[in-house]
N, C-alpha and C positions, 0 to 999 in steps of 0.2 A: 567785904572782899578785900583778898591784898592787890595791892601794887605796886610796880618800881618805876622812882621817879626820882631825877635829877634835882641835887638842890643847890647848883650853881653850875658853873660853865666848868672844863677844864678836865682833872684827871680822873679814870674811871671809877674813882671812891667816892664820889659825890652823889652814888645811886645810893637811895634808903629805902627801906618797906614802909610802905603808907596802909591804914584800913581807909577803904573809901564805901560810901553803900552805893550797892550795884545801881547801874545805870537805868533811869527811864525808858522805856522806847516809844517813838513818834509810832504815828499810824501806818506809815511806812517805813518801819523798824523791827529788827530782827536783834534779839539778846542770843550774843554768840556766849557760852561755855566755853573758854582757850585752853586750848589743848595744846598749842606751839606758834612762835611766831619767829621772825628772822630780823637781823642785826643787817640796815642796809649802809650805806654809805651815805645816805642823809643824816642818820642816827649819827653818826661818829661828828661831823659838819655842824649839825647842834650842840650835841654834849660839850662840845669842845668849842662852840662859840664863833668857831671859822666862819660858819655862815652867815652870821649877824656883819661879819670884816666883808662879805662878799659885795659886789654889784646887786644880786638879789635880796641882801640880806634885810632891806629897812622893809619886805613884805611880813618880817615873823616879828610880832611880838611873844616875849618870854615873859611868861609869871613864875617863879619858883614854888612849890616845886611844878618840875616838866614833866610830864610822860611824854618818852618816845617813843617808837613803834608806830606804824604803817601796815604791815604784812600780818595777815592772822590767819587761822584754822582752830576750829570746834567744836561742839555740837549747837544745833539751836535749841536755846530752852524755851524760849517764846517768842512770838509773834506781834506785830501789831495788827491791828483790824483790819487796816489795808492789805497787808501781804497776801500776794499772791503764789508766791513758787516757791515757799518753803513754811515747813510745818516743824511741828517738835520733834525731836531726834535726827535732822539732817545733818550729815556731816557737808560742811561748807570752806569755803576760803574766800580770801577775800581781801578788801584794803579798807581802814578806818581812819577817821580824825580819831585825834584827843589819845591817842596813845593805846598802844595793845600789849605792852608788859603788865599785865592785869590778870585777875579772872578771868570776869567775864567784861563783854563790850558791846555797845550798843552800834549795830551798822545800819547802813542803809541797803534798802533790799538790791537793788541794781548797781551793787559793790562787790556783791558776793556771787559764788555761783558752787556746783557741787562739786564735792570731792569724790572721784570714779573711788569703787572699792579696793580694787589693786595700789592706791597711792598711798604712804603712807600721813601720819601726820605733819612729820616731820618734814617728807618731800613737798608735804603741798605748802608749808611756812615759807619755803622757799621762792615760790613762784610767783607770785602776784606781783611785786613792781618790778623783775626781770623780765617777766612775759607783756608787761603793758607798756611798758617800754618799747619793746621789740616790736609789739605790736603797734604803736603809735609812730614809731620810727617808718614802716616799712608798709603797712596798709594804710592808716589814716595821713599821714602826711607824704609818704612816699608813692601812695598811690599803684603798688604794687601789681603787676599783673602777670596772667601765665605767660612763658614763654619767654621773659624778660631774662637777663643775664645780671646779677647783682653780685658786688663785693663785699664780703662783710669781715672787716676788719674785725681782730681778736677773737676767732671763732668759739676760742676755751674759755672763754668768760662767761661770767654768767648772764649778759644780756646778749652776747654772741652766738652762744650756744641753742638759748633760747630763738633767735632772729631766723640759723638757717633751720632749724624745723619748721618754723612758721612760712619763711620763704617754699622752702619744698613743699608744704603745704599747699601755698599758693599756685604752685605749679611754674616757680621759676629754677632757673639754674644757677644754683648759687656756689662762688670761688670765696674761699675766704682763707685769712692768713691766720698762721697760729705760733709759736715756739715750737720748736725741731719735737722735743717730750710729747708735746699736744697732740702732733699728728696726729697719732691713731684713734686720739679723743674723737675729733673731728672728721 
């Protein structure tokens, strides 16, 4: 299968096509088929090395080549024994180690979840670390609850955006700030 992987720190010509053979799967492992994935803000933080300069940086080691990638969407081609809630043909989304500018990728089941039919591939590559972001931000460590009144700064961004549907969700009232253009986004 192909893959794009980094083969040094620095400018965006350091991606090349690799063949790799397709990934194993654990017992509790699903082999996604990529159909799209997204370019986040850690991806750029790696490629470019910033991260390794950062305070968090002495948690990554680098091997060259890197794959990067995080965010994925698919089909499942298969299953491990254990799986439970998904079978072959699901379309899914999701978040992986080890890189998802690939084929295919080998996830863990409780990474991933389904993709509604109305979404498309490309919308759902988007979501996964904007939306668990938001979500970690505002229910598991913010403890969110109905009725609550919340700020969310940068509404038009993409973990902003993300934050006040979840908050509205939650059944809080959420104010948040955006650029004069964004308004009507938000």
């Amino acid at each position: 299968m192909r893959a794009i992987g980094i083969t040094g720190f620095g400018i965006p010509e350091s991606f090349e096509e690799y063949e790799l053979p397709v990934p194993a799967i654990k017992e509790t492992q699903v082999l996604v088929e990529v159909h799209a994935s997204s370019i986040n803000p850690g991806d750029h933080y790696l490629r470019s090395g910033e991260l390794l300069q950062s305070p968090v940086g002495g948690q990554f080691t680098i091997q060259f080549p890197y794959f990067l990638g995080g965010d994925v969407d698919g089909v499942v081609k298969a299953v491990g024994t254990g799986v439970q809630h998904f079978k072959a043909g699901d379309r899914v989304m999701g978040m992986v180690r080890g890189g998802s500018y690939m084929d295919q990728v080998a996830a863990d089941e409780d990474a991933l979840t389904r993709i509604p039919d109305h979404i498309s591939f490309e919308e759902a590559a988007a979501a996964p670390t904007v939306a668990l972001t938001a979500w970690q931000a505002l229910v598991e460590h913010g403890k969110l609850q109905p009725g609550q009144r919340i700020l969310i700064h940068g509404g038009a961004g993409g973990v902003g955006h993300a934050a006040i549907q979840l908050a509205r969700h939650y059944g809080a009232y959420v104010i948040t700030t955006a650029r004069e253009h964004n308004h009507g986004f938000v």
